[in-house]
mmCIF file of the N, C-alpha and C atoms, coordinates in Angstrom:
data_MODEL
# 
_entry.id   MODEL 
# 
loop_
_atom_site.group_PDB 
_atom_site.id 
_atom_site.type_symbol 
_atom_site.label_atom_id 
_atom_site.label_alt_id 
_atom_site.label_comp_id 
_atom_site.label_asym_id 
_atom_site.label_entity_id 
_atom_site.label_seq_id 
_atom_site.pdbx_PDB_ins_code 
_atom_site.Cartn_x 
_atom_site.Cartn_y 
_atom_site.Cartn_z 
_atom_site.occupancy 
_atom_site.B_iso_or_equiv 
_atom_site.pdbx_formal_charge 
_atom_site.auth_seq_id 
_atom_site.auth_comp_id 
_atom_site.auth_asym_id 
_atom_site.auth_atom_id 
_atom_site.pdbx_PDB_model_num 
ATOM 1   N N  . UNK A 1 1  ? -4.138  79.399 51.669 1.00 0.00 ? 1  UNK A N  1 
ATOM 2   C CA . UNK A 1 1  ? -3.104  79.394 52.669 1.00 0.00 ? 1  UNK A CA 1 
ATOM 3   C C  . UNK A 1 1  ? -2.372  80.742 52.689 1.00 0.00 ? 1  UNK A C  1 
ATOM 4   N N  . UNK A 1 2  ? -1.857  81.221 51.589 1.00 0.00 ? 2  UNK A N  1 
ATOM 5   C CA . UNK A 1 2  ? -1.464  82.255 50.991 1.00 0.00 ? 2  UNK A CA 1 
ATOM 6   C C  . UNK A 1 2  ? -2.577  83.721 52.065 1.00 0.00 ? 2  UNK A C  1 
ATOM 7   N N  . UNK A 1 3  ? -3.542  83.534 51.633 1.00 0.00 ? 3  UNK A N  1 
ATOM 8   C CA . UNK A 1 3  ? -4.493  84.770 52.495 1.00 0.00 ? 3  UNK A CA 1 
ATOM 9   C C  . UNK A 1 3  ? -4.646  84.283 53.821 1.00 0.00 ? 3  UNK A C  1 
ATOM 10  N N  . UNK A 1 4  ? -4.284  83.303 54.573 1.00 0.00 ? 4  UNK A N  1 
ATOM 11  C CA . UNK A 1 4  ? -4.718  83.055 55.579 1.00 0.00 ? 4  UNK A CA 1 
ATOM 12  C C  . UNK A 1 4  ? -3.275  83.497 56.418 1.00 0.00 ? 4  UNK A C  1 
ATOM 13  N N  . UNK A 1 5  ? -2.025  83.790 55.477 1.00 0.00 ? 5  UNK A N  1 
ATOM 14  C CA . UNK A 1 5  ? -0.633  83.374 56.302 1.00 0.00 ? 5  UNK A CA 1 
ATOM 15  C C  . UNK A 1 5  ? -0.641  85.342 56.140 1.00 0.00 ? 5  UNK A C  1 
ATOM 16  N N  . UNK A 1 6  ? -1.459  86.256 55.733 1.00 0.00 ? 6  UNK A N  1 
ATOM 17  C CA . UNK A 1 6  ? -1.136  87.553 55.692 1.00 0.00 ? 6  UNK A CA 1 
ATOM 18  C C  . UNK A 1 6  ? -2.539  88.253 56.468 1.00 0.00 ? 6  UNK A C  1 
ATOM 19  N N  . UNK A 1 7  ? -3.602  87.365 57.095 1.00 0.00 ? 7  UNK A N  1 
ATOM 20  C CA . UNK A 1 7  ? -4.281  88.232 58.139 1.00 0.00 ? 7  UNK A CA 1 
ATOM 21  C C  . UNK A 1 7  ? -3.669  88.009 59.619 1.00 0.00 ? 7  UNK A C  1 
ATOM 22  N N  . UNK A 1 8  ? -3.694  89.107 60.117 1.00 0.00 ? 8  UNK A N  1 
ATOM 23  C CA . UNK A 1 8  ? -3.016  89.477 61.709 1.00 0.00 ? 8  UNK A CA 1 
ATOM 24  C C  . UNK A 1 8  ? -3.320  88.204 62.368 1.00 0.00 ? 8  UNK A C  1 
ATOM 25  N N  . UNK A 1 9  ? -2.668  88.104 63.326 1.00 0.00 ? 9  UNK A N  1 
ATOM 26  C CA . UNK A 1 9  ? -2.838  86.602 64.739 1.00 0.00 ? 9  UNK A CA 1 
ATOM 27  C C  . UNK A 1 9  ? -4.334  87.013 64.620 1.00 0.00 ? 9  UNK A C  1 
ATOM 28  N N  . UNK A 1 10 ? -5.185  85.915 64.584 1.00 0.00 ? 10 UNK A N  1 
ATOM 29  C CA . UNK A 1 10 ? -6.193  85.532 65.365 1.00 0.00 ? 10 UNK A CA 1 
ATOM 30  C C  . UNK A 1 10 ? -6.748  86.194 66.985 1.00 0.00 ? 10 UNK A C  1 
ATOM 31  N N  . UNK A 1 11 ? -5.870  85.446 67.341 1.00 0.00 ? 11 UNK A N  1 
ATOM 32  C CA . UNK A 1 11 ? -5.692  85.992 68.937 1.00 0.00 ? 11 UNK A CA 1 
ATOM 33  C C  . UNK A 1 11 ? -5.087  87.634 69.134 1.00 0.00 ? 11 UNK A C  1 
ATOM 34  N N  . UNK A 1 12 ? -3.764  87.715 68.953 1.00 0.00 ? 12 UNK A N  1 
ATOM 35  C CA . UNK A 1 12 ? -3.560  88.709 69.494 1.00 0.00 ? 12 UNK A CA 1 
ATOM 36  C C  . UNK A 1 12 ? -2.515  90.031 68.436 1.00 0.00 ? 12 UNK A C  1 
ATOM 37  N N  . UNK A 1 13 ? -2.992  89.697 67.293 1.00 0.00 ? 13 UNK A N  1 
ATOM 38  C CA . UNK A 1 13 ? -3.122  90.851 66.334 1.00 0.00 ? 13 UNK A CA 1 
ATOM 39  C C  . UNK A 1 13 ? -2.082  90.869 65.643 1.00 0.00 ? 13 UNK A C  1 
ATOM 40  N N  . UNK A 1 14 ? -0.913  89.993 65.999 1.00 0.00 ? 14 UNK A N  1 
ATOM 41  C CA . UNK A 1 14 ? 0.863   90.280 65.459 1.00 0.00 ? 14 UNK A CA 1 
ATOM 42  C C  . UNK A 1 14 ? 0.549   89.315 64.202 1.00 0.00 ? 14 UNK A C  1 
ATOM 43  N N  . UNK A 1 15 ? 1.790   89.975 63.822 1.00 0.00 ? 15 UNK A N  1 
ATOM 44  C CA . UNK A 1 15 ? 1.846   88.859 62.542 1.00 0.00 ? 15 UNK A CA 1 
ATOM 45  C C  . UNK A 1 15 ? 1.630   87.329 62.218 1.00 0.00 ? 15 UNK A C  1 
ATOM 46  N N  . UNK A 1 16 ? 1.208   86.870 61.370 1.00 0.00 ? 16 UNK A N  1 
ATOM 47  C CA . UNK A 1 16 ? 0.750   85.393 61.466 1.00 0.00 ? 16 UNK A CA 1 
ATOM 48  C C  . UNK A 1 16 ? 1.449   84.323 60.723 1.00 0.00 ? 16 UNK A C  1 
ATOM 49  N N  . UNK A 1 17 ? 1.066   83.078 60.727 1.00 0.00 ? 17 UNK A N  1 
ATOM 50  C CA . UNK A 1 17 ? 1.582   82.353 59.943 1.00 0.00 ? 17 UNK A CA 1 
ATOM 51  C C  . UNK A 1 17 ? 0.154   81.496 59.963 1.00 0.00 ? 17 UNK A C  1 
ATOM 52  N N  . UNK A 1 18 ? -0.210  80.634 58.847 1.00 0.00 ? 18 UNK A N  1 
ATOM 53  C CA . UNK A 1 18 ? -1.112  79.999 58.451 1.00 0.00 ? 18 UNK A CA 1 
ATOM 54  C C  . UNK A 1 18 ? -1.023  78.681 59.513 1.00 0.00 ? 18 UNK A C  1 
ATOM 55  N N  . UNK A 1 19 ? -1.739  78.095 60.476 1.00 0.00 ? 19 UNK A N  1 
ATOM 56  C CA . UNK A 1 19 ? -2.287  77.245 61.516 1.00 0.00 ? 19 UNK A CA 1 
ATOM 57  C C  . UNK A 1 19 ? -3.000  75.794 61.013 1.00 0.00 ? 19 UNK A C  1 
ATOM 58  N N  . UNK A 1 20 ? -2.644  74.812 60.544 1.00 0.00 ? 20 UNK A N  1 
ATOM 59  C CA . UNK A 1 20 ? -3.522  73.548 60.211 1.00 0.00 ? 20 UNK A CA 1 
ATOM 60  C C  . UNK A 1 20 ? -4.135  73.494 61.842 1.00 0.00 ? 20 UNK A C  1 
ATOM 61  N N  . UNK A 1 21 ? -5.428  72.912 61.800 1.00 0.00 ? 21 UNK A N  1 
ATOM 62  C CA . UNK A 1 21 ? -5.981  72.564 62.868 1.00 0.00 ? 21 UNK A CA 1 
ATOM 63  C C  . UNK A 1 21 ? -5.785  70.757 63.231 1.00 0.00 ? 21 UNK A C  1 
ATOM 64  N N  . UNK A 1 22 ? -5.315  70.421 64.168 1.00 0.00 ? 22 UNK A N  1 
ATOM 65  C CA . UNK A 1 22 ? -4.870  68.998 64.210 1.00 0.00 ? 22 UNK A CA 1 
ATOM 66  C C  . UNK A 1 22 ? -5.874  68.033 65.117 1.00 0.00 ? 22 UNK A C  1 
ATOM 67  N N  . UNK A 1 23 ? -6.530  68.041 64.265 1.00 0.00 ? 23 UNK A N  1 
ATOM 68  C CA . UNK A 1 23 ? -7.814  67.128 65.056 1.00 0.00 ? 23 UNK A CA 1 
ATOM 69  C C  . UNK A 1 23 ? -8.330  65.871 63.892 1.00 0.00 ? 23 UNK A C  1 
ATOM 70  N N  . UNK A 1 24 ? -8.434  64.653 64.367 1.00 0.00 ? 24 UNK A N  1 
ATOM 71  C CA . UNK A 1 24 ? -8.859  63.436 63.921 1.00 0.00 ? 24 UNK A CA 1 
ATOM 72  C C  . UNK A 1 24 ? -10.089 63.426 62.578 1.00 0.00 ? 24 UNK A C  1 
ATOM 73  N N  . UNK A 1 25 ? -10.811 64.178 63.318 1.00 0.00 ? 25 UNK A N  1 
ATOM 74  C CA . UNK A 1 25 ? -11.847 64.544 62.188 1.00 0.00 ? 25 UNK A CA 1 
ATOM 75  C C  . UNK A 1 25 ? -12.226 65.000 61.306 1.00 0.00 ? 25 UNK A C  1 
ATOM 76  N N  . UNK A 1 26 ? -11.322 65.933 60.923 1.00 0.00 ? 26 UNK A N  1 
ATOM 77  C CA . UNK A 1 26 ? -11.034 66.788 60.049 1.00 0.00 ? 26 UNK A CA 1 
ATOM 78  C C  . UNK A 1 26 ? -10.016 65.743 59.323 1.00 0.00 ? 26 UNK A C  1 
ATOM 79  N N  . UNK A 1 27 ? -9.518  65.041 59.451 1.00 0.00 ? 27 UNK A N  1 
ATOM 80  C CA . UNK A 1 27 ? -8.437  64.360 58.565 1.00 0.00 ? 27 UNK A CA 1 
ATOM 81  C C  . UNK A 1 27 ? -6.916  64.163 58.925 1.00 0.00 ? 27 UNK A C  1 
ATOM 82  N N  . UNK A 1 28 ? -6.946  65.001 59.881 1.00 0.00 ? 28 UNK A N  1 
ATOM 83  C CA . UNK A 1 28 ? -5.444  65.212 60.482 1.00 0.00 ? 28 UNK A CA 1 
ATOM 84  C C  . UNK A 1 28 ? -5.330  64.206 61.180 1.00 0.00 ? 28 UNK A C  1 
ATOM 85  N N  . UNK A 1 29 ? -3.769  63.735 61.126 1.00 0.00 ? 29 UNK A N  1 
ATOM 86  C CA . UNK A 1 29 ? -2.977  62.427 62.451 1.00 0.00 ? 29 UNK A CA 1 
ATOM 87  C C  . UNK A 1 29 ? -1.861  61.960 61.610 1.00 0.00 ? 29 UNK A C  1 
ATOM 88  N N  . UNK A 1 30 ? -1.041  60.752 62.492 1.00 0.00 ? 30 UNK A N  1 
ATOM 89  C CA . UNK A 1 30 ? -0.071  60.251 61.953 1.00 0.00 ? 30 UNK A CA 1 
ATOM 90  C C  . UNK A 1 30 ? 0.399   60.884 60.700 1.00 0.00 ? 30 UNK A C  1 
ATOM 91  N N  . UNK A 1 31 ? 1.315   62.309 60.387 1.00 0.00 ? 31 UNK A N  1 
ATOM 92  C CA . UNK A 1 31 ? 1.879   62.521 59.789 1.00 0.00 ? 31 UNK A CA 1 
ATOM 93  C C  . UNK A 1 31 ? 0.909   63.186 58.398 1.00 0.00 ? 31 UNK A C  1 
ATOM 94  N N  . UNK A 1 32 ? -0.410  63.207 58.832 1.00 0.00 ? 32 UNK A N  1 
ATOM 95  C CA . UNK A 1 32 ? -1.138  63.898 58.232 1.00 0.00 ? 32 UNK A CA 1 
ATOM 96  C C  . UNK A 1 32 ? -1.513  65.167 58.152 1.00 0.00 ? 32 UNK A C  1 
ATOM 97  N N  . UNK A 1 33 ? -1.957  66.172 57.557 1.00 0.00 ? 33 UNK A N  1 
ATOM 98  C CA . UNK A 1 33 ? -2.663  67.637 58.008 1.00 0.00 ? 33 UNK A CA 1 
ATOM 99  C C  . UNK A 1 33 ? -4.159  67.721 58.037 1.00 0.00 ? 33 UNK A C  1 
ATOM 100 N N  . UNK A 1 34 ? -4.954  68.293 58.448 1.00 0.00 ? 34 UNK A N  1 
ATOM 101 C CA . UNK A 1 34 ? -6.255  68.887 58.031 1.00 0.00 ? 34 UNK A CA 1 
ATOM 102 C C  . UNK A 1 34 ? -6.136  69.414 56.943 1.00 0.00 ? 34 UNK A C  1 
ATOM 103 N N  . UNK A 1 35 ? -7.512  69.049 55.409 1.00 0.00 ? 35 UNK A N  1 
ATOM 104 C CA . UNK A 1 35 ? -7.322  70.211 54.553 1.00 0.00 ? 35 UNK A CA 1 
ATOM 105 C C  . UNK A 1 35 ? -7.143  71.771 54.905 1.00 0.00 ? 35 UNK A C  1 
ATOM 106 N N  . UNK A 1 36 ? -6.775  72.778 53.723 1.00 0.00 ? 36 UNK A N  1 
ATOM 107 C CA . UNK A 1 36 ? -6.704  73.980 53.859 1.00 0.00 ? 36 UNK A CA 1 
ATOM 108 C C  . UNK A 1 36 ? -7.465  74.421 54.416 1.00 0.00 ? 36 UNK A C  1 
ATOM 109 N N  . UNK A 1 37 ? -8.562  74.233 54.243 1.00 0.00 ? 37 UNK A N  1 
ATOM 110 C CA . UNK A 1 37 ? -10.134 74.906 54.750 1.00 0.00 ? 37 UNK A CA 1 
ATOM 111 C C  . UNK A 1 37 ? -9.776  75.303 56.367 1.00 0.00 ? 37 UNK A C  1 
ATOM 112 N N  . UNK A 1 38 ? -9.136  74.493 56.609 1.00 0.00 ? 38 UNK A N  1 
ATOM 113 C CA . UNK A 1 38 ? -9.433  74.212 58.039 1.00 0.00 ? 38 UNK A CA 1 
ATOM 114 C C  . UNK A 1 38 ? -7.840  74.723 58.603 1.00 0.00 ? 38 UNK A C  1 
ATOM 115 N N  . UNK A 1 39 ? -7.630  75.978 58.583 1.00 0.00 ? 39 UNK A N  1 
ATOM 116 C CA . UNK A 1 39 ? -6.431  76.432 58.738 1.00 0.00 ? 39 UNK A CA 1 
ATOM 117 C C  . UNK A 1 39 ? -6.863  78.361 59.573 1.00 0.00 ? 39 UNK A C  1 
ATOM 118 N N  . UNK A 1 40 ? -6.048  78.623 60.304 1.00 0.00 ? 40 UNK A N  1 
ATOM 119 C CA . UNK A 1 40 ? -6.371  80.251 60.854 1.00 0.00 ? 40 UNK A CA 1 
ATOM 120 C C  . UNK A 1 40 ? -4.938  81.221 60.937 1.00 0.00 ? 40 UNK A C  1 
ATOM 121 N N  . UNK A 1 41 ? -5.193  81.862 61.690 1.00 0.00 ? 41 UNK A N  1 
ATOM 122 C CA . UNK A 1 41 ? -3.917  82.644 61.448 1.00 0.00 ? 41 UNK A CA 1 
ATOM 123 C C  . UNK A 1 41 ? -3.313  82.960 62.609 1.00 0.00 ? 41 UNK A C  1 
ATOM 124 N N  . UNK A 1 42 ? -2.047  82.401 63.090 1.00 0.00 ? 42 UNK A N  1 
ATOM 125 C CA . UNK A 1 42 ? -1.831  82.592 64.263 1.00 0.00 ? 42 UNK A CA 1 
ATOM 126 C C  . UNK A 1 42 ? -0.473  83.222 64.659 1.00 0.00 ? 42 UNK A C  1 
ATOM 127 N N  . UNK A 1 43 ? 0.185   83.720 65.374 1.00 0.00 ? 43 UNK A N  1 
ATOM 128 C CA . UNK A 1 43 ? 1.717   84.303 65.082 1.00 0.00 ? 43 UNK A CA 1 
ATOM 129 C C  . UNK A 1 43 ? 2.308   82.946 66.036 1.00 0.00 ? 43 UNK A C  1 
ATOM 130 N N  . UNK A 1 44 ? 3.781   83.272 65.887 1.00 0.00 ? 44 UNK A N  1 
ATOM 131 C CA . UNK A 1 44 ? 4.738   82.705 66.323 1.00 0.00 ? 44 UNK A CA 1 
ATOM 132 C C  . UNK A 1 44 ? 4.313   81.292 67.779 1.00 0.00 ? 44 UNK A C  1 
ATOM 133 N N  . UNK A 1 45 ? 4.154   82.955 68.400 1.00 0.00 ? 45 UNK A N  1 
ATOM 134 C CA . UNK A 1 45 ? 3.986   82.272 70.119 1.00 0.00 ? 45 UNK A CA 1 
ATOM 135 C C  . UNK A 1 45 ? 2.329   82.019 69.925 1.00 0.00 ? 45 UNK A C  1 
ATOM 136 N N  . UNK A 1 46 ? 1.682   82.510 69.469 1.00 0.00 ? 46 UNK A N  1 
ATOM 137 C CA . UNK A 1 46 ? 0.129   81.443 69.939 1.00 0.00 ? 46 UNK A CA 1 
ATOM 138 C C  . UNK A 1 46 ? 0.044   80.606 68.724 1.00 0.00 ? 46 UNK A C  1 
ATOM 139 N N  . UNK A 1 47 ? 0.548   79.932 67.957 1.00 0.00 ? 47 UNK A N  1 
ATOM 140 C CA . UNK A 1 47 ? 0.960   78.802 67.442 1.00 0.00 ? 47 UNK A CA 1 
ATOM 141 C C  . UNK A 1 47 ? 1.692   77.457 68.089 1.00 0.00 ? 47 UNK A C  1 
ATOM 142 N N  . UNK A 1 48 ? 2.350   78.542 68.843 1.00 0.00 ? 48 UNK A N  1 
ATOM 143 C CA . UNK A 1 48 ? 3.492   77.683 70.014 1.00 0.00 ? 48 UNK A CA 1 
ATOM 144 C C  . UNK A 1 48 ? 2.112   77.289 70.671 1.00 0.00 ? 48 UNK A C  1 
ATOM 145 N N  . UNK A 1 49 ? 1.718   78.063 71.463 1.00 0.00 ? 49 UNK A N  1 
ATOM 146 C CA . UNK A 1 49 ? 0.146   77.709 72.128 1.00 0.00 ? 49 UNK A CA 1 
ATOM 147 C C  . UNK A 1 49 ? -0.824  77.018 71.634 1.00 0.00 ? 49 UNK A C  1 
ATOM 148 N N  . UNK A 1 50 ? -1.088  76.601 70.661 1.00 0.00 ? 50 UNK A N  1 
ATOM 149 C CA . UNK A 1 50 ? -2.317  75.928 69.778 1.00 0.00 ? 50 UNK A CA 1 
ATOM 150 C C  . UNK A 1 50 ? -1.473  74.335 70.157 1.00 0.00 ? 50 UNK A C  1 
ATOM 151 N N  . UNK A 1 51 ? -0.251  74.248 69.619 1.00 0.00 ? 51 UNK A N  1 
ATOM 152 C CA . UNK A 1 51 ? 0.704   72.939 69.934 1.00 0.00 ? 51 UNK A CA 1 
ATOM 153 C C  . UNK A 1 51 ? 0.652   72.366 71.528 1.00 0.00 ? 51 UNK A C  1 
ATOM 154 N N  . UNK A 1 52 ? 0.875   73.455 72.271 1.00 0.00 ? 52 UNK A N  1 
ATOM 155 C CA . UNK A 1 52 ? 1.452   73.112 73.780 1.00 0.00 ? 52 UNK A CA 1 
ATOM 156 C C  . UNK A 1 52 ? 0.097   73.029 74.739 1.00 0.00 ? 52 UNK A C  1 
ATOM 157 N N  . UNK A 1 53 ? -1.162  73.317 74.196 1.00 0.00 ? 53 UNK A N  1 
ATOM 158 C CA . UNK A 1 53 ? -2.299  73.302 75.115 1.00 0.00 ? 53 UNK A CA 1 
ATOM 159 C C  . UNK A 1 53 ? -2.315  74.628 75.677 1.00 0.00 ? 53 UNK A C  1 
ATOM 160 N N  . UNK A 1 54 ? -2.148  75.577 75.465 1.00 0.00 ? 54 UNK A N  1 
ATOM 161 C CA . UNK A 1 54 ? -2.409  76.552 75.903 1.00 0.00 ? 54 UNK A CA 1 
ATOM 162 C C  . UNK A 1 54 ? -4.005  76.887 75.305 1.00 0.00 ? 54 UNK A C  1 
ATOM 163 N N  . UNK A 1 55 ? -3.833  77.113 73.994 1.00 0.00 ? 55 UNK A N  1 
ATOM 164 C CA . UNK A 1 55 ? -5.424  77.110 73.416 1.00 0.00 ? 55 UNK A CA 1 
ATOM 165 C C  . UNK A 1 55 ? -6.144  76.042 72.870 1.00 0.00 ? 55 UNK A C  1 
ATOM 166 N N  . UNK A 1 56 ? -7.069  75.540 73.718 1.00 0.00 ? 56 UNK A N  1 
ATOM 167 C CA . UNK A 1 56 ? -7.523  74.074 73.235 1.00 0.00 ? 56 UNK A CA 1 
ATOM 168 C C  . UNK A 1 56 ? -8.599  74.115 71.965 1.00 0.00 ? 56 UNK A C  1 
ATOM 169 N N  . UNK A 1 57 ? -9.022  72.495 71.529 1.00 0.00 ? 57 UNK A N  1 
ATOM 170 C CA . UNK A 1 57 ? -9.286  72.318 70.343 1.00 0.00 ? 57 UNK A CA 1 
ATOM 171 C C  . UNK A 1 57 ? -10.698 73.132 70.285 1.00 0.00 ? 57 UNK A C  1 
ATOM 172 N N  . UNK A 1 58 ? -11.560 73.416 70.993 1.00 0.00 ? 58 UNK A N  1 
ATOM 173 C CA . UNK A 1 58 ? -12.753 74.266 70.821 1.00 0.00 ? 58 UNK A CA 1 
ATOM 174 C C  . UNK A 1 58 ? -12.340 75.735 70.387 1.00 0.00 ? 58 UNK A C  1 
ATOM 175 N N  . UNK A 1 59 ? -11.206 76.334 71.210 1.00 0.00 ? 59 UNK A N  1 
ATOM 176 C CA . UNK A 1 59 ? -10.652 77.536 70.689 1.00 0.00 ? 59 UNK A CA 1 
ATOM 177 C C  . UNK A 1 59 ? -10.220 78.084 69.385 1.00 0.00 ? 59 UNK A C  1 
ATOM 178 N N  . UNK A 1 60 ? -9.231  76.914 68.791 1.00 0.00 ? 60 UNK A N  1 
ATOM 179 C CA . UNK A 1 60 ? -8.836  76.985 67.519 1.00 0.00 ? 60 UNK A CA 1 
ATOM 180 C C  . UNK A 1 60 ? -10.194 76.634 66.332 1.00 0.00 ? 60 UNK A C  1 
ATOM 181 N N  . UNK A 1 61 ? -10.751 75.727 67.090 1.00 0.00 ? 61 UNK A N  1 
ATOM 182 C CA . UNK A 1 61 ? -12.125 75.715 65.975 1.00 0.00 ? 61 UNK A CA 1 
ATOM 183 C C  . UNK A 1 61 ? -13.193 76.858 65.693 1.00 0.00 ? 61 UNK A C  1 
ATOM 184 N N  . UNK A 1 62 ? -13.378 77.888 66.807 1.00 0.00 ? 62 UNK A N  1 
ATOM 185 C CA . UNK A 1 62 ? -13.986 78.838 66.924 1.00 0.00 ? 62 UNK A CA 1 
ATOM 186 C C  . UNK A 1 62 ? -13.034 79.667 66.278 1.00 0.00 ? 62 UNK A C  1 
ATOM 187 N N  . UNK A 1 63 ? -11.532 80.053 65.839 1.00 0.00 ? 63 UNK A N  1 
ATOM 188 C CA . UNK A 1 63 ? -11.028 80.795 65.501 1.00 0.00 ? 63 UNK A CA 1 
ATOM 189 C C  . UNK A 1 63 ? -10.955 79.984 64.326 1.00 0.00 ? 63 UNK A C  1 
ATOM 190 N N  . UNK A 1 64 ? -10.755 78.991 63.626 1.00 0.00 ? 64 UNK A N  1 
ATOM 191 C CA . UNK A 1 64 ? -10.891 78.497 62.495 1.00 0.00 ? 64 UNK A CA 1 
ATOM 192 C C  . UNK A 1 64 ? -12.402 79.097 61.885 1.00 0.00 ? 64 UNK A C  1 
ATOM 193 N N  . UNK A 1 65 ? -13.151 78.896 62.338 1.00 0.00 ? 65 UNK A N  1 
ATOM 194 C CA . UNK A 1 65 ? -14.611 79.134 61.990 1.00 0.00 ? 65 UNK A CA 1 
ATOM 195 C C  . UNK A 1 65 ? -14.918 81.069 61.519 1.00 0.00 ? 65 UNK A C  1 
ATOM 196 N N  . UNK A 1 66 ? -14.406 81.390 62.264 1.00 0.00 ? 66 UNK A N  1 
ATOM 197 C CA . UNK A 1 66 ? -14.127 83.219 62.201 1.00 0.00 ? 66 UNK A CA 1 
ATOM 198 C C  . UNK A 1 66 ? -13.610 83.223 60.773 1.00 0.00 ? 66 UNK A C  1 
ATOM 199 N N  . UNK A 1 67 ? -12.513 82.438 60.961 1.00 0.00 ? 67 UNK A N  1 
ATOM 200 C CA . UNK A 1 67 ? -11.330 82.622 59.795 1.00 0.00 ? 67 UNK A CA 1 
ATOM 201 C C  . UNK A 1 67 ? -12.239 82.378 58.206 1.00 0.00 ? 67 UNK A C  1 
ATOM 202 N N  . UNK A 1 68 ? -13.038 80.954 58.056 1.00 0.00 ? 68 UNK A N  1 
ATOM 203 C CA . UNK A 1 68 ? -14.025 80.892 57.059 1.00 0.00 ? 68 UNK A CA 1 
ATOM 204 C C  . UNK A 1 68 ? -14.763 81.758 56.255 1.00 0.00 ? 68 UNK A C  1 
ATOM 205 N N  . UNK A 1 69 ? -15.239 81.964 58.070 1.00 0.00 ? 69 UNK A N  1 
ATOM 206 C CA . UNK A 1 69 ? -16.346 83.252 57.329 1.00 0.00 ? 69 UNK A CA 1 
ATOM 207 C C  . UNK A 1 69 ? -15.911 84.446 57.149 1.00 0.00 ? 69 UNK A C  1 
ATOM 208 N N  . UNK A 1 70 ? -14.593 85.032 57.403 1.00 0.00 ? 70 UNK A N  1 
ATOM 209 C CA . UNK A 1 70 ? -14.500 86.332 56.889 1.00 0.00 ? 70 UNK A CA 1 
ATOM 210 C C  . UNK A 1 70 ? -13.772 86.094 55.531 1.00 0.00 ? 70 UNK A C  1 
ATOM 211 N N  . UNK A 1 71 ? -13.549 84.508 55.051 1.00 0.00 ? 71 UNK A N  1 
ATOM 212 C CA . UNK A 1 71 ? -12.969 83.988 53.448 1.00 0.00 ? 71 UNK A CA 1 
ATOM 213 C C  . UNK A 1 71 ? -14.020 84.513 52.757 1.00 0.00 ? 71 UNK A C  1 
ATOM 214 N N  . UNK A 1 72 ? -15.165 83.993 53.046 1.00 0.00 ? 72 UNK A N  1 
ATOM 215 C CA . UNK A 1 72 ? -16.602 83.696 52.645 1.00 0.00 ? 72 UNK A CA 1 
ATOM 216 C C  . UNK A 1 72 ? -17.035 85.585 52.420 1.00 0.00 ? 72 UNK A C  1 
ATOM 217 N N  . UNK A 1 73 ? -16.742 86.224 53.522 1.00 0.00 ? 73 UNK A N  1 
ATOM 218 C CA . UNK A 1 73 ? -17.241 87.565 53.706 1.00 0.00 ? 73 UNK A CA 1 
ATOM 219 C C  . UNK A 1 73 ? -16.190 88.415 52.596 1.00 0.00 ? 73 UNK A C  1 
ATOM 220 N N  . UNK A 1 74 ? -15.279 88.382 52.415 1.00 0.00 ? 74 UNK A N  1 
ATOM 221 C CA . UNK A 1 74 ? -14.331 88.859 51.582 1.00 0.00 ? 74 UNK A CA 1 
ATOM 222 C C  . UNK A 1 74 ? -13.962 88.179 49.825 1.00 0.00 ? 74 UNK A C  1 
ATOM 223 N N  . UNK A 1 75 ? -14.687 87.306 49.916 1.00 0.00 ? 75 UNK A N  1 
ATOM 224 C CA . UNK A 1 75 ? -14.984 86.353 48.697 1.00 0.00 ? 75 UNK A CA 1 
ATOM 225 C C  . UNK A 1 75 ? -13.634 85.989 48.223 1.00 0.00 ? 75 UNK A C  1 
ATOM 226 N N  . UNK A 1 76 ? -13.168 85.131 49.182 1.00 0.00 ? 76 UNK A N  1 
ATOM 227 C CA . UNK A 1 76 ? -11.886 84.425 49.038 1.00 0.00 ? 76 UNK A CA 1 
ATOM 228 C C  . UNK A 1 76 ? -12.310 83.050 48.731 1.00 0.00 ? 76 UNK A C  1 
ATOM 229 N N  . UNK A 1 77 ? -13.071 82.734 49.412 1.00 0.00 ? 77 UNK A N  1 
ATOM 230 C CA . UNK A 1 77 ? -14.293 81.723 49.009 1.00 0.00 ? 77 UNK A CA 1 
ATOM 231 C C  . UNK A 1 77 ? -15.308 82.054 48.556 1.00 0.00 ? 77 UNK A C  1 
ATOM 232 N N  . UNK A 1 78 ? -16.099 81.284 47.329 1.00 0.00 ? 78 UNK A N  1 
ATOM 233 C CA . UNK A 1 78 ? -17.721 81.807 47.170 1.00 0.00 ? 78 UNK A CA 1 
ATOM 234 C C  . UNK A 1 78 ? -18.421 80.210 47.544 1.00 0.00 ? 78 UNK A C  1 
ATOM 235 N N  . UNK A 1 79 ? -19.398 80.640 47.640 1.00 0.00 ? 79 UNK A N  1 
ATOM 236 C CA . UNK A 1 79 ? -20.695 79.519 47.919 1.00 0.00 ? 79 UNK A CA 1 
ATOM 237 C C  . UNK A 1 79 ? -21.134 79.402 46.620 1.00 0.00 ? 79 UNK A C  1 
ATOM 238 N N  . UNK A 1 80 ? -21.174 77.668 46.406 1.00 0.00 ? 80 UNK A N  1 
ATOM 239 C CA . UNK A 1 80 ? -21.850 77.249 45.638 1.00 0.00 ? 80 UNK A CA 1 
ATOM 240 C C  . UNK A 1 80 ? -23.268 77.593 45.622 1.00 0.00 ? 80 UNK A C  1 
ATOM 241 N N  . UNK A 1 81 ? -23.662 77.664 44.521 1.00 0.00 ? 81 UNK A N  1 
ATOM 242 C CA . UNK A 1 81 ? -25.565 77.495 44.507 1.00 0.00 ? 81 UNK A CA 1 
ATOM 243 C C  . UNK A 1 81 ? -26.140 76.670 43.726 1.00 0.00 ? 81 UNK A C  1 
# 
């Protein structure tokens, strides 16, 4: 969460704050979150946007997914073998 709340917006480069993705499947609802995994980096106002429908759930998952693999690419995460 920590590395995810200090890479630039996602979207549009400003400072960020760490993003749970709020979708059913992932685990999120009623007062729940998505695990960490499943978190991106978004600033202020396109956070506001991820909430208000401005950027819908395919968007944030494609920017969630970016977010992974540059964990993965920077070995914030490693892969099991």
């Amino acid at each position: 969460m920590e590395w995810v709340a200090e890479l630039p917006c996602i979207h549009c480069g400003a400072q960020s704050q760490a993003h749970h993705l709020r979708v059913g499947q992932l685990g999120a609802g009623m007062g729940k979150k998505a695990a960490d995994y499943f978190t991106l980096p978004v600033c202020f106002s396109c956070h506001t946007g991820c909430h208000d429908g401005t950027f819908d759930k395919e968007t944030q998952m494609r920017w969630c997914l970016e977010t992974i693999y540059k964990a993965f690419k920077e070995e914030v995460l490693k892969h099991d073998k």
